[in-house]
N, C-alpha and C positions, 0 to 999 in steps of 0.2 A: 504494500500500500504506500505510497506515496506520503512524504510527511505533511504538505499540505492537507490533508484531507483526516489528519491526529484527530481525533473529539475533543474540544476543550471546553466545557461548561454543556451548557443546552440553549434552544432556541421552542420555542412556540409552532408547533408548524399549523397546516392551514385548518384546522379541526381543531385548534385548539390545546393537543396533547403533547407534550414535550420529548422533543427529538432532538439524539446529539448536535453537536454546534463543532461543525470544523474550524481550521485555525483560516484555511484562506478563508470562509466567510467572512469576519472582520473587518477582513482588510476590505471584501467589496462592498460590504455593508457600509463603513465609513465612507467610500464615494461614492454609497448612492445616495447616502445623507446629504453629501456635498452639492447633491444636484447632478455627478454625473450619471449617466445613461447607457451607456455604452462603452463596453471595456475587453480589449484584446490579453487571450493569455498566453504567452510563446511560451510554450514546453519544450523540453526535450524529449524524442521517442522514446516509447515506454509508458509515457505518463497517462493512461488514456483514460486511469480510472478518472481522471480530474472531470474530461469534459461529458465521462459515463454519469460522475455525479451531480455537475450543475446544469448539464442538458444546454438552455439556449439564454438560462437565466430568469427563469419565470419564478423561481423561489424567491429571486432578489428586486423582481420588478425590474430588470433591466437586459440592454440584448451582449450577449456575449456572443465570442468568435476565437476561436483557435487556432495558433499558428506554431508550426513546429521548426525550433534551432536547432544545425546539424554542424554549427562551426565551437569548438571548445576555449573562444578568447576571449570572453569575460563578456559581460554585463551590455557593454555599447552595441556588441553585435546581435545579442540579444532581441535588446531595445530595434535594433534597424531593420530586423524581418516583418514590423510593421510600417516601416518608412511608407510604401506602397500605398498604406490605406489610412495614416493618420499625419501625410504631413503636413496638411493644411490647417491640422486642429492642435486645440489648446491641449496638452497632455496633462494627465495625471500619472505618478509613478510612486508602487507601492511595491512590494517584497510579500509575495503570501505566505512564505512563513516567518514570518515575522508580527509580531503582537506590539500594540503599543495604546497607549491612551497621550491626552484627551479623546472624546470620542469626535470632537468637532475639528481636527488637526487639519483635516481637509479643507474643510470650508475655510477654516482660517488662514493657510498659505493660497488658494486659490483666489479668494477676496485681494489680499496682497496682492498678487501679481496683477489682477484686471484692475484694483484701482490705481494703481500706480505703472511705473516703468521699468520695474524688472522683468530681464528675459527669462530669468530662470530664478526661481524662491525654491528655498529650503528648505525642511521643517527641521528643526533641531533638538536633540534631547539631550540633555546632561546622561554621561556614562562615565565608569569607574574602569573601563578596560579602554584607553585608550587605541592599544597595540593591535585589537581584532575593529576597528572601524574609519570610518571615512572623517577624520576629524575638519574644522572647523575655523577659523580664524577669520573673525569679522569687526568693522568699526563701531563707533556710538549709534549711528542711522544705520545699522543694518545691511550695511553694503558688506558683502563678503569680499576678503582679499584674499585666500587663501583656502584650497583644500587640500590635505594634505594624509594620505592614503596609509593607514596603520601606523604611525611612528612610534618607535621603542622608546621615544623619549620626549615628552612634550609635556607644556603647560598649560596645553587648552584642554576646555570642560565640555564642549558639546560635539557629538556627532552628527549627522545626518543621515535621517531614516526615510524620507516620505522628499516628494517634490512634484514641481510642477515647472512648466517651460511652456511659453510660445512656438510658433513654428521656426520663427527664425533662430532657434538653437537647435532644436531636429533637424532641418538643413546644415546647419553647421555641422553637425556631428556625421550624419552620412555625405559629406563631400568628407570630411578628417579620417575616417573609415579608409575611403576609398583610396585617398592620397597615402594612408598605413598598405593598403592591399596593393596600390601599385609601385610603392618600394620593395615590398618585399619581392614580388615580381620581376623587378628589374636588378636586384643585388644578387647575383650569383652566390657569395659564402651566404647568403640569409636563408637561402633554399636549405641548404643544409644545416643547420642550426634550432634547436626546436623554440619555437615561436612563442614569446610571454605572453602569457593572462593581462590584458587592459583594463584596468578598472574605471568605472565608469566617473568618479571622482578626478582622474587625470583628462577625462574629455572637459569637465567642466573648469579647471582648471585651466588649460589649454584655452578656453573661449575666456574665459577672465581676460586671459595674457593678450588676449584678441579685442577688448576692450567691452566683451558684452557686460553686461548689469546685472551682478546675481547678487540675492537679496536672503538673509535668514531670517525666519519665522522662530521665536524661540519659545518652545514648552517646556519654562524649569519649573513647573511641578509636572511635566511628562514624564511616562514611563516607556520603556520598549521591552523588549523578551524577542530575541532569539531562538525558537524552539528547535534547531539547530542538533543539541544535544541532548544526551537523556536525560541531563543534570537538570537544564530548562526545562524541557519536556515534562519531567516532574513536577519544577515549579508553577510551570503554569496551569498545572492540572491542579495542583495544591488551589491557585492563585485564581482559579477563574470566576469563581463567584466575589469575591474582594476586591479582586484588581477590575473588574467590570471594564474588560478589555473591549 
């Protein structure tokens, strides 16, 4: 079974009677609070029980569609097997296994970004494990300077779990894509060499250095969970009537 689909607390179903509560629910649930409507999920093959259990999204009120990743380098490539069918739209981006609160996180970086002029908002949550996340470094107003991908050694307090971007950073990021896929292409020792994992933190980086506007949203009384591990896993089975993820 796919960890996406763990039981973590219960939900109400349509009669009324209480049926487990998976861990991606959550996460779609909180953008459909947000307002959004429709949401791509790119799997990797294998995964089929996901779109076996949430069908076309009628449990959620909203339309889902499924796309499946066959490239193993990280996050941005992911993210671009939808290039096709959302580049024109405002994105939401969330992690299904991944739990977190406020419940309203969403609406809240999304309101940011359409009222103002960030291309890209963040949502941020204070964490104790700097070394497994996408850390943070941002000014008074909220303008981020700086992402800066697992470091051993830091004194920043927030990571970033949750975001959202206009089109004109989805286009950024699939031409930067492309400009990675046609060096590689053209460097002869690169062919031979096994090719790094991209974290999607260094595309947004990269568009910084490029002069776009990214903006953080900060939840410090947020939480997140990783259910990643069976340590997690546990906890947030402990957690999930409490932490009302």
């Amino acid at each position: 079974m796919s960890k996406e689909l763990y039981p973590i607390g219960f939900r109400r179903g349509a009669n009324g009677s209480l049926r487990p509560k998976v861990v991606c629910h959550y996460l779609l649930e909180k953008m459909r609070q947000a307002g959004v409507t429709t949401a791509y999920l790119v799997l990797r093959p294998g995964k089929w029980d996901i779109p076996n259990y949430f069908g076309d999204g009628t449990m959620l009120d909203m339309h889902l569609a499924y796309l499946t990743v066959h490239v193993p380098f990280g996050v941005p490539y992911t993210l671009d097997q939808a290039y096709p069918f959302v580049q024109d739209a405002v994105i939401a981006l969330g992690f299904p296994d991944i739990l977190f609160q406020p419940q309203d996180a969403f609406a809240k970086i999304l309101a940011r970004q359409a009222n103002g002029s960030a291309d890209v908002v963040l949502g941020l949550f204070p964490t104790e494990q700097p070394s497994k996340a996408g850390m943070v470094d941002f000014d008074l107003s909220g303008r981020v300077r700086y992402v800066i991908e697992k470091p051993l050694q830091t004194d920043l307090r927030y990571m970033w779990a949750i975001a959202t971007w206009t089109p004109k950073f989805t286009h950024f990021m699939h031409e930067y894509l492309k400009a990675i896929a046609s060096q590689y292409s053209s460097d002869s020792e690169s062919l031979t060499e096994p090719r790094p994992e991209l974290p999607i933190g260094d595309v947004i980086q990269a568009a910084i250095d490029q002069g776009f506007r990214v903006e953080a949203e900060v939840f410090e009384q947020g939480r997140y969970l990783d259910i990643g591990t069976p340590e997690n896993l546990a906890q947030a089975v402990r957690d999930a009537y409490e932490a009302n993820w």
